[in-house]
C-alpha positions as CSV (number, residue, x, y, z in Angstrom):
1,X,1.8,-24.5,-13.7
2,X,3.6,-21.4,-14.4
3,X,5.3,-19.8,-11.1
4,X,6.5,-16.5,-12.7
5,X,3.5,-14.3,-12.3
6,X,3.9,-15.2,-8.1
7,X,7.8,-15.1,-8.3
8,X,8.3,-11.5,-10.2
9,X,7.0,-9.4,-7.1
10,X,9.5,-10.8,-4.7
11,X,12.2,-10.9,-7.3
12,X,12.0,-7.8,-8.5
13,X,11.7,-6.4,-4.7
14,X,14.8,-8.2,-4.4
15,X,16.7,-6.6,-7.2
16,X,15.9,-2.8,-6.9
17,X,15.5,-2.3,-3.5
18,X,17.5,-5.9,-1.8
19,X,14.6,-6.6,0.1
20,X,12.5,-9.7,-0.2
21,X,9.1,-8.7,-0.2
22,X,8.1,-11.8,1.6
23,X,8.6,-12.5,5.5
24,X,10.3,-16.1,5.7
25,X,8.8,-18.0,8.6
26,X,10.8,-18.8,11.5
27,X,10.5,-19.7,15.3
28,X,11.0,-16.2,16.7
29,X,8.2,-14.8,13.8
30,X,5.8,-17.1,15.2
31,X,6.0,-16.9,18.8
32,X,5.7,-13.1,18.3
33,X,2.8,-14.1,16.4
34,X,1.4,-16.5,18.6
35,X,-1.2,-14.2,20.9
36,X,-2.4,-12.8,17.7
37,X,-3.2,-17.0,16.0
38,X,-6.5,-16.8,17.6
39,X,-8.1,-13.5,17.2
40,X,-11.8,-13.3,16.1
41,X,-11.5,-17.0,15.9
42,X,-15.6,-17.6,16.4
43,X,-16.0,-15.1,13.3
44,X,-14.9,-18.1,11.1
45,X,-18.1,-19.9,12.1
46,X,-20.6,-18.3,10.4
47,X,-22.3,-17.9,6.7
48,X,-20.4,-15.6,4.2
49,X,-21.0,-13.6,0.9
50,X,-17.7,-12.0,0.7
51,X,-14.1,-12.2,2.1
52,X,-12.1,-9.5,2.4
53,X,-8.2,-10.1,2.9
54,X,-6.1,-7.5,4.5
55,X,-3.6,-6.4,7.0
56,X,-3.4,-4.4,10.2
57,X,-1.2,-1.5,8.6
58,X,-3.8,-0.9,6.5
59,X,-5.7,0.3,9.2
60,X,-6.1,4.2,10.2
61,X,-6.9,5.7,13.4
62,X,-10.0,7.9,12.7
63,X,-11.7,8.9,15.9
64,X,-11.4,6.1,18.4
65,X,-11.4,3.5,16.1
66,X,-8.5,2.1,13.2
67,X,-10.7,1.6,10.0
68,X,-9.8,-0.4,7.0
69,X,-11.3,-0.4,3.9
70,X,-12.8,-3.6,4.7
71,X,-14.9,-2.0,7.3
72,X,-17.0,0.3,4.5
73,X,-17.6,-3.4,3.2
74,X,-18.7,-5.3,6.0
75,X,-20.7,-2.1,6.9
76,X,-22.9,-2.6,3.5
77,X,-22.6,-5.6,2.9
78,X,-22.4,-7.2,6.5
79,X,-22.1,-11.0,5.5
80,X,-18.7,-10.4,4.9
81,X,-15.4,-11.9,6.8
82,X,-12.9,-10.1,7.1
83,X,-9.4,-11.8,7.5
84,X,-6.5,-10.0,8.7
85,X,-2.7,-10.4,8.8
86,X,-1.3,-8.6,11.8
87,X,1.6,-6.5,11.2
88,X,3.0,-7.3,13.6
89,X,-0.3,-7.2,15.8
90,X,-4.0,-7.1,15.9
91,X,-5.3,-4.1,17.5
92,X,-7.5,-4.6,20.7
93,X,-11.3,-5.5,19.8
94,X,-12.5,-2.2,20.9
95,X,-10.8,0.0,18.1
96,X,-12.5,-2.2,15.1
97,X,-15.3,-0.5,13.5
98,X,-16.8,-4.2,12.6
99,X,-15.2,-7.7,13.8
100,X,-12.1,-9.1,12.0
101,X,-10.5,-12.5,12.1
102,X,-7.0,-13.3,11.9
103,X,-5.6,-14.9,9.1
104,X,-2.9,-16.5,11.0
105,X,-4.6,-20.3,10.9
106,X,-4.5,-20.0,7.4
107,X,-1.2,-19.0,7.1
108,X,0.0,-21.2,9.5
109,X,-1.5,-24.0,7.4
110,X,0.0,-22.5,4.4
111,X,3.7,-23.0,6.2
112,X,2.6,-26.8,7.4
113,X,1.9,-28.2,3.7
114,X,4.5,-26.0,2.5
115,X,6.7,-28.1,4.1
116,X,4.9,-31.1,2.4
117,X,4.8,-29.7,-1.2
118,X,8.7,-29.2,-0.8
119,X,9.1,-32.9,-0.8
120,X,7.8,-33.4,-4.4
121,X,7.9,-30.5,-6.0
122,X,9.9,-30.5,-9.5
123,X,10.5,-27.4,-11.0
124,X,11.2,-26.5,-14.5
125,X,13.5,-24.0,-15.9
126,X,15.9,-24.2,-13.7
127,X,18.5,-22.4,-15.8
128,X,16.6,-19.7,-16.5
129,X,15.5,-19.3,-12.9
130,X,19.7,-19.4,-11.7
131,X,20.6,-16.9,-14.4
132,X,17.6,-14.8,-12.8
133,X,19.5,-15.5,-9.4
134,X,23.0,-14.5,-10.6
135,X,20.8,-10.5,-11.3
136,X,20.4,-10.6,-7.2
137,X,23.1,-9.7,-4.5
138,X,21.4,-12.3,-2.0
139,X,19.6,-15.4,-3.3
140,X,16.1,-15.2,-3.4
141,X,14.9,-18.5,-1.8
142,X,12.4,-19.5,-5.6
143,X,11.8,-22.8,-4.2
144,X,10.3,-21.7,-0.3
145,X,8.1,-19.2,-2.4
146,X,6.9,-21.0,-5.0
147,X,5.8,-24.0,-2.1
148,X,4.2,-21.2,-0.5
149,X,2.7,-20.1,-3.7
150,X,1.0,-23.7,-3.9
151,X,0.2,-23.7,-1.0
152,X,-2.1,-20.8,-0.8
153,X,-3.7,-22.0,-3.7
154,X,-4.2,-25.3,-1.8
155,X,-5.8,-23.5,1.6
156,X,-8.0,-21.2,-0.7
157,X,-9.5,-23.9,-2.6
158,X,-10.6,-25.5,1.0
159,X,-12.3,-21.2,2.0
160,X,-14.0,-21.2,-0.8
161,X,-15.7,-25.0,-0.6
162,X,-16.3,-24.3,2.5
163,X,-18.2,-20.3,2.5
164,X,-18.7,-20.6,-1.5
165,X,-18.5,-16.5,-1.7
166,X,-19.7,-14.2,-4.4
167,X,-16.4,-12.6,-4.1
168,X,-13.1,-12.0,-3.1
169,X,-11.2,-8.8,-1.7
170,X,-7.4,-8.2,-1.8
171,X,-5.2,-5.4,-1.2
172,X,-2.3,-6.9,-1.8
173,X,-3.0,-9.8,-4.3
174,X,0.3,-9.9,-6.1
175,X,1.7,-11.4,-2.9
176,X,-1.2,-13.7,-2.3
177,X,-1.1,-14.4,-5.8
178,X,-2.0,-18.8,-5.0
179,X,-5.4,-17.4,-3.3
180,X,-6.3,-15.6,-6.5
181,X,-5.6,-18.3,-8.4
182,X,-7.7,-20.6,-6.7
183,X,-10.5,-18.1,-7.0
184,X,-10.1,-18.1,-10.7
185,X,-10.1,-21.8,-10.9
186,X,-13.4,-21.8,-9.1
187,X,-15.0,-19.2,-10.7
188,X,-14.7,-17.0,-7.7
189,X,-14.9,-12.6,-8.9
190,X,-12.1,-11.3,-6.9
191,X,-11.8,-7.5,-6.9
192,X,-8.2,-5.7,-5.4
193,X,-8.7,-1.8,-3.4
194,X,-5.8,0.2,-5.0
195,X,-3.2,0.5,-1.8
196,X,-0.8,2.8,-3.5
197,X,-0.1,4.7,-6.6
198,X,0.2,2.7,-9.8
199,X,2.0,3.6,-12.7
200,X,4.1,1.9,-15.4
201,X,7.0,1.9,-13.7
202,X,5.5,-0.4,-10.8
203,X,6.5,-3.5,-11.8
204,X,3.4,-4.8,-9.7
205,X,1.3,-4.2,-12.1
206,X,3.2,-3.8,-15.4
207,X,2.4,-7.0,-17.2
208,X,3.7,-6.8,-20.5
209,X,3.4,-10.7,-20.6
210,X,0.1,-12.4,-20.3
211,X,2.1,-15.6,-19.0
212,X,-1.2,-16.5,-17.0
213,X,-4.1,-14.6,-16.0
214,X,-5.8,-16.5,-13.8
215,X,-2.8,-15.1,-11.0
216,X,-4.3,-11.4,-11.0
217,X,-7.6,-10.3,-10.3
218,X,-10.6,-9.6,-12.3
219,X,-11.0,-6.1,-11.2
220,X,-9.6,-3.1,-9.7
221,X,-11.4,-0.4,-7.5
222,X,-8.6,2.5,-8.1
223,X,-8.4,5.6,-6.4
224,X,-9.1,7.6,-9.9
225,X,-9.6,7.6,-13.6
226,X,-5.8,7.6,-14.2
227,X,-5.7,3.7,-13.9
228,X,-8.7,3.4,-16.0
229,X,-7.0,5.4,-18.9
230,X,-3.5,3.5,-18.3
231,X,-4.2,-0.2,-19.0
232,X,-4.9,-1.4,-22.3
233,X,-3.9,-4.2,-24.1
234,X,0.0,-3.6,-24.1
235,X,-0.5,-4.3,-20.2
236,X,-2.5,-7.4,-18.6
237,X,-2.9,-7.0,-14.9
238,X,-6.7,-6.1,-15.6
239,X,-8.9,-5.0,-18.2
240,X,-9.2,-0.7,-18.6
241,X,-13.2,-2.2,-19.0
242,X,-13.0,-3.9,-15.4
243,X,-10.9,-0.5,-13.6
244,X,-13.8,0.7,-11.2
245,X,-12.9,4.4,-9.7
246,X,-14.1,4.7,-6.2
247,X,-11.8,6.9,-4.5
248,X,-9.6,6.6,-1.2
249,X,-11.8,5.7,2.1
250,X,-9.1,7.3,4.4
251,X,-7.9,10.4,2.9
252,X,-11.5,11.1,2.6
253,X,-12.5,10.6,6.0
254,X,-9.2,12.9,7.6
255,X,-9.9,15.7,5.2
256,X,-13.8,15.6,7.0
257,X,-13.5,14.9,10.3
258,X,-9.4,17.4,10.9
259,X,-8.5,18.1,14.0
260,X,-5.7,20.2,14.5
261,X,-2.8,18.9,16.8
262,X,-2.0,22.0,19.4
263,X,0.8,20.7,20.3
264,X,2.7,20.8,16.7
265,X,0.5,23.7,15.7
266,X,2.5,25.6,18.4
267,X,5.5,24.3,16.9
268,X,4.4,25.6,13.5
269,X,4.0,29.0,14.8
270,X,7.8,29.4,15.4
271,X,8.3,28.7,11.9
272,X,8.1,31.2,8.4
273,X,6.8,27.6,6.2
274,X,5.8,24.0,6.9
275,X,6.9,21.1,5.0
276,X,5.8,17.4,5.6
277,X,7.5,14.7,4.9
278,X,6.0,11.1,3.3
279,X,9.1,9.1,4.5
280,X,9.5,5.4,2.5
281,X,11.3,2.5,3.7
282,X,13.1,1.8,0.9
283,X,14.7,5.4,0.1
284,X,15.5,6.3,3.4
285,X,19.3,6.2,3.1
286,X,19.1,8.3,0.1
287,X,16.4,10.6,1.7
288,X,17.3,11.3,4.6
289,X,20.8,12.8,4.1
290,X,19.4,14.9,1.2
291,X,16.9,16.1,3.6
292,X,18.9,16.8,6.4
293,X,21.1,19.1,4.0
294,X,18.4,21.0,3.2
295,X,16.9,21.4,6.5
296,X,20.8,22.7,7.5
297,X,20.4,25.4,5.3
298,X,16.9,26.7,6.2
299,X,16.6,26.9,9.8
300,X,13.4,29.1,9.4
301,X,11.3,26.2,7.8
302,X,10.0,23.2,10.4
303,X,10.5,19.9,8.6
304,X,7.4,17.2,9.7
305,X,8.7,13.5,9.2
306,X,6.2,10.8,8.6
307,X,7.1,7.7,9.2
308,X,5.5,4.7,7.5
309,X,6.5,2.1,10.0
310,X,9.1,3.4,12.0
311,X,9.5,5.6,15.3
312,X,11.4,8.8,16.0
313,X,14.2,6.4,17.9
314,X,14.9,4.5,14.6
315,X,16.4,8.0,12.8
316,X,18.8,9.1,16.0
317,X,21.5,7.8,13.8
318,X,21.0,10.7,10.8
319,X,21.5,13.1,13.7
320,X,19.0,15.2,12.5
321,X,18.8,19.3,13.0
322,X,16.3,20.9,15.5
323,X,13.8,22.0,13.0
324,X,13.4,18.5,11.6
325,X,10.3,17.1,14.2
326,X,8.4,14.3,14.6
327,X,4.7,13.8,16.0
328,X,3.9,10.5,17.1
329,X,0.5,11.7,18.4
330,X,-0.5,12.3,14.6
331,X,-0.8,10.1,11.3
332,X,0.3,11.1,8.3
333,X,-3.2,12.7,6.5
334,X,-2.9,14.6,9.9
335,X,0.5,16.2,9.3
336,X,0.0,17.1,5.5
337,X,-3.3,18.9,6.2
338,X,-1.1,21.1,9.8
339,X,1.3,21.7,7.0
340,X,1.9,24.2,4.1
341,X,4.1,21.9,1.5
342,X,4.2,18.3,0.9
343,X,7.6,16.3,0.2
344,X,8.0,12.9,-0.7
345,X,10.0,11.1,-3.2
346,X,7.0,8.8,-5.1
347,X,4.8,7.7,-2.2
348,X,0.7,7.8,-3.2
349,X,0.8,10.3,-0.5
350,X,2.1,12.6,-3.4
351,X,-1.5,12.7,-5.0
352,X,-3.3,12.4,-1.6
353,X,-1.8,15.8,-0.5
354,X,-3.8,17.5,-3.8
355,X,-6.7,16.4,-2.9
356,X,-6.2,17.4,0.8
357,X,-4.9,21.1,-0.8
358,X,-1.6,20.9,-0.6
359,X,1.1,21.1,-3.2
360,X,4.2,18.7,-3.6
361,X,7.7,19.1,-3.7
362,X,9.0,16.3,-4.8
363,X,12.9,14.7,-4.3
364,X,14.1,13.3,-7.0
365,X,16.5,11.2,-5.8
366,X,17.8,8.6,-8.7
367,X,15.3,10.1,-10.6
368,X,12.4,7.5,-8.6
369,X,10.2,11.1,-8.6
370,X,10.0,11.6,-12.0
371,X,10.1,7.9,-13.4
372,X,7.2,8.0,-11.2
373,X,5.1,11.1,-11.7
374,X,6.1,13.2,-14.3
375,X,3.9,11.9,-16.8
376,X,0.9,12.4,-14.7
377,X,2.2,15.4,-12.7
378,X,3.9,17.7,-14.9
379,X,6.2,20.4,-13.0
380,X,4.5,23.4,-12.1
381,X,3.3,25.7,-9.3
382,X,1.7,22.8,-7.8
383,X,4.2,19.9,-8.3
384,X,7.6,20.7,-8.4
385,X,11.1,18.6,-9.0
386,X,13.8,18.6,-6.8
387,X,17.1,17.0,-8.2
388,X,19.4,18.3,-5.2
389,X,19.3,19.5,-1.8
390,X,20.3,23.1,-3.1
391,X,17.2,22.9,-6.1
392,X,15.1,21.9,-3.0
393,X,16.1,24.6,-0.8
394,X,15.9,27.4,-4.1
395,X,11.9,25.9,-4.6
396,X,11.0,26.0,-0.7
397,X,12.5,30.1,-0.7
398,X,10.9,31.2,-4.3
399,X,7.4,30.4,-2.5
400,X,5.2,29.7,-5.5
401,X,3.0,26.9,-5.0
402,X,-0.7,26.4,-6.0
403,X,-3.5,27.3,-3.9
404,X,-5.3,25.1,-2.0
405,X,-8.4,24.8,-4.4
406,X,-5.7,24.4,-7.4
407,X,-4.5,21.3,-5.9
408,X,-8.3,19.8,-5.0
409,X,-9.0,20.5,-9.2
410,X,-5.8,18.5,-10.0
411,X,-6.8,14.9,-7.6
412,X,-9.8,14.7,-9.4
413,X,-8.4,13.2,-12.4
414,X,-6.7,10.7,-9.4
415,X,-9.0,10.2,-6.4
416,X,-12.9,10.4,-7.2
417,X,-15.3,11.2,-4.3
418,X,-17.6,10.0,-2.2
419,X,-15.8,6.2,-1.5
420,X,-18.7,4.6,0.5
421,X,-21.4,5.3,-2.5
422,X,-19.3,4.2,-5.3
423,X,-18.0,1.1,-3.3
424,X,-21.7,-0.4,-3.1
425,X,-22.9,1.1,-6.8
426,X,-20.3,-1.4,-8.1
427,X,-20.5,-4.1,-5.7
428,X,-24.5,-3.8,-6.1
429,X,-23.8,-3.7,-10.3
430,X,-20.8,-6.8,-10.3
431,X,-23.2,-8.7,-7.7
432,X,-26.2,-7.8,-6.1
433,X,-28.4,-7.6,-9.5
């Protein structure tokens, strides 16, 4: 059984960014996770069409309640499960648009045979697999993942004997790569929500190799056309045939229901320009100084940071300037649409801020911006390239950015409309004829 369509993810992770892109079990991971093993537990027990795989930072606070795009699902489609990884915790009952489950007894299952699978398992290719190893500045751990790998393919086979679905969602499937496997074995559809811009540079999804298909899912619901028009048969994630556009659920939803915060729009006020800030993980020690350089020379411009994961505490250490601000109380659809610019370096917020109005400034830091977008997003009024703190400053003082309705023309190519309609026209087509 070939391993190297569930290994590339993680080792790839590994070697641009050195970070595993899989948690490790331990003790203190699972008695953090231990209140959380039996959420929604009685949501098992019932009869199901689909099951919908997903995690709790995929949720978004809209109103009162976090919604995922599992909820749109469930909500047409309502014998669906939805099984949820918390990250690092469920949310309380109350703030779920429809019931969840956790998918914690699954995983720990996963973990238990993992440990059994270890015992016998023989791998092939060894060499090939250490030469991969000598590439990496920590080792990579192959042998825990590929068990793991099994063993999701194991616990899946056991889901789907025992609700026999129509379907399977994903997110994330190139890290639950055994459960898609076992779909595909059964003759199980699964279908994987776009969660973040895809390119040719994401080696997620560049597949120059058709080592084994039955690892990756049989289609894609994208955010846009783009994805459509980008694989073909030099690249075998998915067929361009099976690339369904229906748009993003959450940027959607903040665009229509905005609410200005008072409290940062008073903040705004003391300012001459606005400029919010997609933060990502990985780039922070690169963005942040390049940021805070920037901000040091333009005192008369408020800088929003968004964190993905992280709180105002965590970035003390950059000892940041007074007009670089942060706003807890907000997400980060929130902050783009308060603000006059966007900045990132390549997060998918780049083309969610056109379609919410806004043009990008982009950081090109290592070049990641433009490996990124520049094929799709050629520099202009409303996307423009930063290569250095002082280009990024010169951009911000010129002033020439596209209107809002400039910016809303540009997404469409990226983020079609209407999410809810299109999600059930091609469930109903794939399998409700």
């Amino acid at each position: 059984m070939p391993l190297w369509p569930f290994l590339r993810v993680p080792f790839f992770t590994r070697y641009l960014y050195d970070n595993a892109a899989n948690v490790q079990p331990s003790l203190g991971l699972a008695w953090k996770l231990l209140p959380s093993l039996l959420f929604g537990f009685r949501q098992y027990f019932k009869k199901y069409d689909y099951i919908y795989f997903s995690t709790t930072n995929n949720r978004r606070k809209i109103g009162d309640q976090y919604w995922d795009r599992a909820d749109v699902v469930k909500e047409l489609f309502p014998k669906t499960l939805i099984l949820e990884t918390p990250q690092p915790r469920h949310y309380e009952k109350g703030r779920y648009p429809h019931a969840a489950a956790s998918r914690l007894p699954l995983i720990a299952i996963e973990t238990i045979l993992a440990k059994f699978i270890n015992r016998r398992l023989k791998l092939t290719g060894s060499s090939i697999l250490a030469d991969l190893q000598n590439e990496l500045s920590k080792p990579l751990g192959a042998r825990g993942l590929a068990c793991r790998y099994l063993a999701q393919e194991k616990v899946m086979r056991w889901v789907i004997k025992l609700y026999r679905p129509k379907a399977v969602f994903f997110v994330v499937p190139y890290i639950n790569s055994g459960y898609v496997r076992a779909c595909s074995q059964a003759g199980i559809p699964t279908l994987e929500f776009q969660h973040g811009i895809i390119t040719r540079a994401h080696f997620g999804y560049a597949v120059t190799k058709n080592v084994d298909s039955s690892a990756y899912v049989d289609y894609l619901l994208s955010f846009g056309k783009v994805e459509k028009e980008m694989f073909g048969d030099d690249l075998h994630y998915v067929k361009s045939s099976h690339v369904l556009p229906v748009g993003s659920l959450f940027v959607e939803k903040m665009r229509d229901h905005f609410v200005p915060h008072q409290g940062l729009a008073a903040k705004i006020q003391k300012y001459s320009l606005s400029v919010a800030i997609s933060l990502q993980d990985p780039f922070e020690d690169s963005l942040i100084p390049f940021l805070k350089q920037a901000a040091n020379q333009m005192p008369e411009v408020l800088f929003l940071m968004l964190p993905r994961h992280k709180r105002e505490a965590d970035y003390q250490k950059y000892e940041l300037p007074s007009n670089v601000v942060f706003e807890p109380a907000i997400n980060s659809y929130q902050g783009i649409l308060q603000c006059d610019i966007h900045s990132t370096i390549n997060s998918t917020m780049a083309i969610e801020a056109l379609f919410l109005g806004r043009s990008n400034v982009l950081i090109n830091v290592h070049n990641y911006a433009k490996d990124y977008f520049l094929a799709d997003l050629p520099e202009s009024d409303i996307n423009h390239y930063a290569d250095s703190p002082e280009g990024y400053v010169q951009i911000l003082k010129d002033k020439h950015f596209g209107t809002p309705e400039e910016c809303v023309a540009m997404s469409e190519r990226f983020i079609a409309s209407d999410f809810k309609t299109k999600v059930q026209d091609a469930v109903h087509f794939l399998f409700e004829r």
